[in-house]
MDAnalysis code that builds the backbone (N, CA, C; Angstrom):
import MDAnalysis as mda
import numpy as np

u = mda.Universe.empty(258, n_residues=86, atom_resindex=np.repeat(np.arange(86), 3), trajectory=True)
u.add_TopologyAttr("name", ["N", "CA", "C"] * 86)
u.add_TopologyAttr("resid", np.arange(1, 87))
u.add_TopologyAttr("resname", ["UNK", "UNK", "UNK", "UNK", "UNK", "UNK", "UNK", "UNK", "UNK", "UNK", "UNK", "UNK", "UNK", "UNK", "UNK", "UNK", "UNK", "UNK", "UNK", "UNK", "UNK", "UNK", "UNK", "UNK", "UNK", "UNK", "UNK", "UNK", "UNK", "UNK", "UNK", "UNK", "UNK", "UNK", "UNK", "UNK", "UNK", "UNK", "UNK", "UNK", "UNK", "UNK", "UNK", "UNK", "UNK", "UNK", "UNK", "UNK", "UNK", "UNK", "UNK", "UNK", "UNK", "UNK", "UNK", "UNK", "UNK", "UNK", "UNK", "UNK", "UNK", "UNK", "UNK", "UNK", "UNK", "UNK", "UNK", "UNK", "UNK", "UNK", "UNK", "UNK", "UNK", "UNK", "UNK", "UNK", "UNK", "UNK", "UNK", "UNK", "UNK", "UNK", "UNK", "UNK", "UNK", "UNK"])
u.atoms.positions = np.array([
    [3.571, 8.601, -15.177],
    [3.874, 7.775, -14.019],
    [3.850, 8.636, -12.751],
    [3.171, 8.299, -11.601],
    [3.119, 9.078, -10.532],
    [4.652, 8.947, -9.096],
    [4.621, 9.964, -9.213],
    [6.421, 9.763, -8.305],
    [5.936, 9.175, -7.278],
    [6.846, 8.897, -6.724],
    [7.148, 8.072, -5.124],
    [6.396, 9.235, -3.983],
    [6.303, 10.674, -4.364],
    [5.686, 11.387, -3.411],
    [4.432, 11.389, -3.372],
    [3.773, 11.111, -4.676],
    [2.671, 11.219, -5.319],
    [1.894, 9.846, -4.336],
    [2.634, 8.759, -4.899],
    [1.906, 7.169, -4.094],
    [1.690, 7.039, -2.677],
    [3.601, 7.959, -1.890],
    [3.316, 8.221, -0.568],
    [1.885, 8.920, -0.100],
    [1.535, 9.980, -0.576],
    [0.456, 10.731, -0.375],
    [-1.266, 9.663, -0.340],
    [-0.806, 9.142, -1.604],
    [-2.218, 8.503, -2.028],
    [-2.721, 7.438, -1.520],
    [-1.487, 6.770, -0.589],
    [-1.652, 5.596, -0.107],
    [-1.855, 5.906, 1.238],
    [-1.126, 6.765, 2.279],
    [-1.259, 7.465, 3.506],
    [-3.049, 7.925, 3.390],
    [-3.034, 8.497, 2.466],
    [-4.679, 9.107, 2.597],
    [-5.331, 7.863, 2.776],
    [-5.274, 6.806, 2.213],
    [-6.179, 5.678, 2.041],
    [-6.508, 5.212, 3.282],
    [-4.906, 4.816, 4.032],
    [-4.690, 4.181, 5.059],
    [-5.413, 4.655, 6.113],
    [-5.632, 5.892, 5.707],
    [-6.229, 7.215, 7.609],
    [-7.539, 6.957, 7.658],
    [-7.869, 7.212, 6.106],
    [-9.485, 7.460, 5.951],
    [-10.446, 6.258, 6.270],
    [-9.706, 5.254, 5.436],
    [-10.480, 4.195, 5.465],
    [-10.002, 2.858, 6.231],
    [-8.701, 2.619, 7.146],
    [-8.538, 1.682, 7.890],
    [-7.869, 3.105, 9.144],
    [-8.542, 3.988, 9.226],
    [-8.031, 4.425, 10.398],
    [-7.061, 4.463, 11.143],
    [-6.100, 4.688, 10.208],
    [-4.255, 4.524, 10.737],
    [-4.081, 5.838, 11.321],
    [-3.518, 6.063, 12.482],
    [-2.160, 6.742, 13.096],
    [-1.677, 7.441, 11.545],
    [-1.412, 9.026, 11.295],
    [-1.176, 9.391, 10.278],
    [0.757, 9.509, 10.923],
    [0.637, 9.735, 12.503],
    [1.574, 9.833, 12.654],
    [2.627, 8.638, 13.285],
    [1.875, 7.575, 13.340],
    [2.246, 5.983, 12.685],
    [3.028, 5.599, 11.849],
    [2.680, 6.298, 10.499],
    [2.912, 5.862, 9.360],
    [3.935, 6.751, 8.855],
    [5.311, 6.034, 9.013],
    [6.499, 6.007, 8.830],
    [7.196, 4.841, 8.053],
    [8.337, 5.243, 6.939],
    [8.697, 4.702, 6.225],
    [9.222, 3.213, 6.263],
    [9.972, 3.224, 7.830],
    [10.546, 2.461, 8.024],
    [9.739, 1.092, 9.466],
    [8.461, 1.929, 9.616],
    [7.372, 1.573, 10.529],
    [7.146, 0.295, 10.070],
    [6.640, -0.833, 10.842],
    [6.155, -2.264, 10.285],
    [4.447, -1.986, 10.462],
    [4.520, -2.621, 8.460],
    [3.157, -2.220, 7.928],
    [1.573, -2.894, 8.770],
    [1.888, -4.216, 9.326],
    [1.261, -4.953, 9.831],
    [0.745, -4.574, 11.522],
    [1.689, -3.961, 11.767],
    [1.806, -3.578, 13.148],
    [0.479, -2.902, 13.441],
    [1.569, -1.682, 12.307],
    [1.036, -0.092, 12.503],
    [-0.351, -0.267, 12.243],
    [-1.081, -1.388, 11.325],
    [-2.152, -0.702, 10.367],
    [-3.209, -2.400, 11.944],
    [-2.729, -3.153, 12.158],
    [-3.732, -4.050, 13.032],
    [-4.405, -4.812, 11.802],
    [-3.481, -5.316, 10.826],
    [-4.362, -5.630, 9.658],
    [-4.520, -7.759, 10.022],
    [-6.189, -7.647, 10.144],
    [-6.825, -9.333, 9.895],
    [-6.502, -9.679, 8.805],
    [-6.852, -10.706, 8.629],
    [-7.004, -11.524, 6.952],
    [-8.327, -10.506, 5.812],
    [-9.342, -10.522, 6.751],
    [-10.303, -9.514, 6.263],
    [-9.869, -8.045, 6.039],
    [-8.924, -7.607, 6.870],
    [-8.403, -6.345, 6.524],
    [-7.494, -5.978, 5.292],
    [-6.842, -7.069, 4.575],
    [-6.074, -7.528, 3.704],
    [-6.861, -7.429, 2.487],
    [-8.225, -7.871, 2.510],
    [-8.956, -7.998, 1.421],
    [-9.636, -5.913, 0.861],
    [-9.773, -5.473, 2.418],
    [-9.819, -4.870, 2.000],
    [-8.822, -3.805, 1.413],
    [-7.732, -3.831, 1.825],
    [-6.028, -3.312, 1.413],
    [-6.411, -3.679, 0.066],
    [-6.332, -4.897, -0.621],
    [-6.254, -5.027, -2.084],
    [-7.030, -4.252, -2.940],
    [-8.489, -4.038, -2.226],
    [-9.440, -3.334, -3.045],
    [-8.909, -2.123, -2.960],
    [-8.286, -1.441, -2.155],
    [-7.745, 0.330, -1.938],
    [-6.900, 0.045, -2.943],
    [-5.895, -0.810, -2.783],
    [-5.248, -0.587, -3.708],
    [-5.143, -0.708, -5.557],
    [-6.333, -1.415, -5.688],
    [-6.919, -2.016, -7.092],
    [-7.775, -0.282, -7.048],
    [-8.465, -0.075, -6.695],
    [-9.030, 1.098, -6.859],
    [-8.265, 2.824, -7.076],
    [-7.158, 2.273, -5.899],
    [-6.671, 3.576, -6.405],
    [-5.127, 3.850, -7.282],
    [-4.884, 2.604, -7.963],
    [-3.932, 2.596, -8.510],
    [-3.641, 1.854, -9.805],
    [-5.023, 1.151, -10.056],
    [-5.774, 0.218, -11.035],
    [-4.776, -0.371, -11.553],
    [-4.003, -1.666, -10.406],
    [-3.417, -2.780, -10.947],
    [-4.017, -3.577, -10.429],
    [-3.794, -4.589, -10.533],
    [-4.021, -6.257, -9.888],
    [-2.974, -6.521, -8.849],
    [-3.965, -7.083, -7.732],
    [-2.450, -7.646, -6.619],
    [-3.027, -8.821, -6.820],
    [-1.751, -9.787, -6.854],
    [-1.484, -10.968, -6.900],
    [-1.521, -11.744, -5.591],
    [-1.968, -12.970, -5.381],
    [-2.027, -13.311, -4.166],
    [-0.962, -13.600, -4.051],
    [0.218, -13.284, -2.406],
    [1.394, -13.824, -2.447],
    [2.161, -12.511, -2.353],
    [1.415, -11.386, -3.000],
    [2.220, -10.204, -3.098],
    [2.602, -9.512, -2.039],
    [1.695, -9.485, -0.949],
    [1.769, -9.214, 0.802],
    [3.024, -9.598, 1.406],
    [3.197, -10.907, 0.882],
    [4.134, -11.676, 1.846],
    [5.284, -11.334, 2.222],
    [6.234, -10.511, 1.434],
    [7.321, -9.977, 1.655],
    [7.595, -8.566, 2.024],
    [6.451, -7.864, 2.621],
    [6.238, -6.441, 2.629],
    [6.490, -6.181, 3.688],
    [7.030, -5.796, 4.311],
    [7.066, -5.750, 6.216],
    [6.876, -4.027, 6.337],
    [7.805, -3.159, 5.833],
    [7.337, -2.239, 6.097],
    [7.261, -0.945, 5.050],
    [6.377, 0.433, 5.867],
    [5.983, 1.365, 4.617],
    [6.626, 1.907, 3.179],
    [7.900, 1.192, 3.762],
    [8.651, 2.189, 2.328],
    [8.312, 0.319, 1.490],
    [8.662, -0.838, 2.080],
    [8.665, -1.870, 0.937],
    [7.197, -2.083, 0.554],
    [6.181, -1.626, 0.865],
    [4.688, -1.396, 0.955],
    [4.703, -0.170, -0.442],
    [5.030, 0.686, -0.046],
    [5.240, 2.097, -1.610],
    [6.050, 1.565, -2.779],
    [7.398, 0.807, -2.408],
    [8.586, 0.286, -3.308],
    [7.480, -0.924, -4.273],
    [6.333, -1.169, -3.636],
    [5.668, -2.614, -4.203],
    [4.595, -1.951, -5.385],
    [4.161, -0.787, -4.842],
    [3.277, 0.051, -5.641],
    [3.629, 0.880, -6.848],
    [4.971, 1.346, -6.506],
    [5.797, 1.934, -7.792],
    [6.009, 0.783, -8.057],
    [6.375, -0.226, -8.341],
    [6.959, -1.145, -9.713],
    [5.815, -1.692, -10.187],
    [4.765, -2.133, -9.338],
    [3.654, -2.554, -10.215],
    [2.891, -1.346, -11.212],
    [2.962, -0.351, -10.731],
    [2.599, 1.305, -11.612],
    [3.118, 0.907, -13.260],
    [4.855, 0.663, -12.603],
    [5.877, 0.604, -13.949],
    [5.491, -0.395, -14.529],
    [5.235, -1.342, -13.603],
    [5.179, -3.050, -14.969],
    [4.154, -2.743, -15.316],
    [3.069, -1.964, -14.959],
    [1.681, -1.804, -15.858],
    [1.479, -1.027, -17.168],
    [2.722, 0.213, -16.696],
    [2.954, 0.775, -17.750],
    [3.683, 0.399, -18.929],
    [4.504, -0.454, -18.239],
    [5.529, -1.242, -19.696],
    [4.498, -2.280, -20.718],
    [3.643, -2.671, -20.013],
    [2.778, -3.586, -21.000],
    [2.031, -3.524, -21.940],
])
């Protein structure tokens, strides 16, 4: 299972490289929507970063309650775990 420092890292990289985030933006307690300027189209591509680099499934619906970076990481570690429990 990859720690919480591990996802911080992997997900920050994602965010810089490929939606061009503020590295120094991206703070725990930062609002995810804000910081990142994310469309509906930008969303689609969020799911694929995240299906790719963490090989779960996001559920549609799963966005909705995420406001900011740490509940954005907190969403990525438990889906890690429920993937692993199965």
């Amino acid at each position: 299972m990859k720690s919480m420092n591990e996802i911080i890292s992997i997900t920050n990289s994602f965010l810089v490289d490929e939606f061009e985030a503020d590295a120094d933006a991206i703070k725990p307690k930062a609002d995810l929507k804000v910081v990142l300027d994310l469309d509906s189209l930008d969303y689609i591509d969020l799911v694929v970063a995240l299906e790719n680099n963490f090989h779960f499934k996001v559920q549609p619906g799963d966005f909705a309650p995420l406001v900011t970076f740490q509940d954005f990481y907190n969403y990525i570690e438990s889906q890690i775990a429920r993937k692993e429990t199965v």
